[in-house]
N, C-alpha and C positions, 0 to 999 in steps of 0.2 A: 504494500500500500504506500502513496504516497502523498505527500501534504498539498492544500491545492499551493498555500503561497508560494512553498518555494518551485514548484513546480510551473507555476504560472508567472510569476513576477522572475525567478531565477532566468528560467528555459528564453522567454522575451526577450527579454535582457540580453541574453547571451546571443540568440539567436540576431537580433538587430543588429548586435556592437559587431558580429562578425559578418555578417552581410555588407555592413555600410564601409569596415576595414577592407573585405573581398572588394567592394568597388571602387573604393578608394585606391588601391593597387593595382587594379585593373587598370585602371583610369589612368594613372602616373606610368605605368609600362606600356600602354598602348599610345599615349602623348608622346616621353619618349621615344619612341620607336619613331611615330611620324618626325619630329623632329629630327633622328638622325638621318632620317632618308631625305630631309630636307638641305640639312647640312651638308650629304655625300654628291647630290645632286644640285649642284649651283644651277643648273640651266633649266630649272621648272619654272613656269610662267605662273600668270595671278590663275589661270581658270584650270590647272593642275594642281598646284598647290593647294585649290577651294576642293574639289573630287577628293582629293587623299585626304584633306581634313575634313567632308563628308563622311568619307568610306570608314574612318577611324572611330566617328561618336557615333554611326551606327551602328557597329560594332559595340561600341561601350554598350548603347541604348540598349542591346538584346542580349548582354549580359546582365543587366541590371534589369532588366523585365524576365528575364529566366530567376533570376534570385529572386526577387519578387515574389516571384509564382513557387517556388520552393519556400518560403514564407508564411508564404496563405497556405499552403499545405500543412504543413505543420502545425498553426496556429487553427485549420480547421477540425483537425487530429482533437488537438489537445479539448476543443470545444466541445466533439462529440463524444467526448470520456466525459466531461462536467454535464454535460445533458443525460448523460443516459445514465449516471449515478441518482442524478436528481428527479428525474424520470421513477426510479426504483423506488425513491423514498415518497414521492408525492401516489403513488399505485398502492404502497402498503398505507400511507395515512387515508386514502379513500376507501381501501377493503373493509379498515378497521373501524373509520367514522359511519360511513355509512353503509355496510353492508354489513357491520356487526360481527366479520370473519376474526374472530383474535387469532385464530391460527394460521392467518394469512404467513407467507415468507418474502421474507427481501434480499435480496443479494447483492454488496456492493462490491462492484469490480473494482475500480480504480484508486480512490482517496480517502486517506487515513480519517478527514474529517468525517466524511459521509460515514462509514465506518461505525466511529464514534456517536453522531447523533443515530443512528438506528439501533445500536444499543440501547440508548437513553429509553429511544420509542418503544423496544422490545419490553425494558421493563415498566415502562408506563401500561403498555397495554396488558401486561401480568396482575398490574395492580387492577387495572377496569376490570378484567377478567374474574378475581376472584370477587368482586366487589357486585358485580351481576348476576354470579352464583349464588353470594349472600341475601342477593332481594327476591 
């Protein structure tokens, strides 16, 4: 199991700081690079030099729209573990509230928290339970 914070504030965090690093150095080596072929080449005119410095930040462009999209992948990963934990706990509070199942069951896959409060509910509903048998 693991915790949502560090798992969602940590994994972000990391996930951006090295995304925005990858492009960053993308960026500087692929500049670079133009440049030196600028330098090797003294005889490029202005409408060459504008094509290589097109050809260069399109390139950047679809490095950084591939990271991107490796991004939202991740970040839609991580969403559908938090929906479908919370999913399980909102299924067992309506078997129990209203449909009076105490012996419903819940199962959390992913997060320590979730976890934690379905315990809590497991023995709340121990205590409704004996307490419905006593009336």
């Amino acid at each position: 199991m693991k915790k949502i914070k560090e798992d969602t504030l940590i994994k972000v965090f990391k996930i951006f700081v090295l995304a925005f690093f990858f492009l960053f150095v993308s960026a500087y080596a692929l500049f670079k690079n133009f440049l030196l072929d600028i330098i090797a080449q003294n005889s490029l005119d202005s409408q060459e030099l504008l094509s290589c410095f097109n050809l260069v930040w399109l390139e950047f462009f679809t490095l950084a729209l591939l990271v991107l999209t490796l991004v939202f992948y991740f970040l839609k990963k991580l969403n559908t573990k938090l929906t479908d934990d919370i999913k399980e706990i909102k299924n067992y509070v309506t078997e129990i509230s209203e449909h009076k199942n105490y012996e419903a069951i819940i199962k959390i896959k992913n997060y320590k928290e979730f976890l934690e409060i379905s315990l809590i509910l497991k023995n709340i509903v121990k205590r409704l339970k004996q307490k419905y048998k006593e009336t």
